[in-house]
C-alpha positions in Angstrom: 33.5 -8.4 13.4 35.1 -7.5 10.2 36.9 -4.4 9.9 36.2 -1.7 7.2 39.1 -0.8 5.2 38.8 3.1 3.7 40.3 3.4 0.3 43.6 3.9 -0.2 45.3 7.4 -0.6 46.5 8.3 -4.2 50.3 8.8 -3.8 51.9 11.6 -5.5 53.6 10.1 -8.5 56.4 13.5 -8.6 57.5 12.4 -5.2 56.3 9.1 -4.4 54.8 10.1 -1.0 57.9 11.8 0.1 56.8 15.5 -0.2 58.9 17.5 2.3 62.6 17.1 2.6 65.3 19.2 4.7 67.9 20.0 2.5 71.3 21.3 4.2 72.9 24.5 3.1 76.5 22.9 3.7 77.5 24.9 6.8 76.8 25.2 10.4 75.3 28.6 12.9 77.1 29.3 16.0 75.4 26.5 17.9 76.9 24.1 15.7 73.3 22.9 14.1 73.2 22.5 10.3 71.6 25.3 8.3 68.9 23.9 5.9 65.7 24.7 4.4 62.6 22.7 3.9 62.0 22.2 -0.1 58.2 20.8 -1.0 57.0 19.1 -4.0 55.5 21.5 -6.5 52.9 18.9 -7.5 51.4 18.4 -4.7 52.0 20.9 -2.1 53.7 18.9 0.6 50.5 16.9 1.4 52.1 13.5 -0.2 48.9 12.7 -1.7 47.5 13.5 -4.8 43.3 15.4 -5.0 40.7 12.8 -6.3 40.0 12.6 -10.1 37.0 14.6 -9.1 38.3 17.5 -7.6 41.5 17.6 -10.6 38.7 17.6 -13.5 36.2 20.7 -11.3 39.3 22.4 -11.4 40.2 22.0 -15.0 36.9 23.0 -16.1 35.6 20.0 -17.1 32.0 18.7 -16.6 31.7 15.7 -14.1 28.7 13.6 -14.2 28.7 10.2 -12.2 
């Protein structure tokens, strides 16, 4: 039986799917673990993927009709 592909996701073209990174501070605690903070791309929130035409034109203000 053949198997049903779903569409692909839209990557995010700011981070090319990559949307969360740990970036290190430079220095270490008292347990010797690296200090860093988690940085998320400002396009698309951290999902990776950008929202369908669709929902990017509602949200514009613009009139979809299909």
């Amino acid at each position: 039986m053949p198997q049903h592909s779903h569409a692909p996701a839209r990557v995010c073209p700011s981070c090319d799917g990559f949307a969360s990174a740990a970036v290190t501070l430079g220095g270490r605690d008292r347990n010797g673990h690296r200090r860093t903070v988690t940085a998320h791309c400002r396009t698309c929130h951290g999902t990776g993927t950008v929202p369908p035409l669709r929902q990017l034109l509602t949200a514009a203000g613009s009139e979809v009709t299909a």
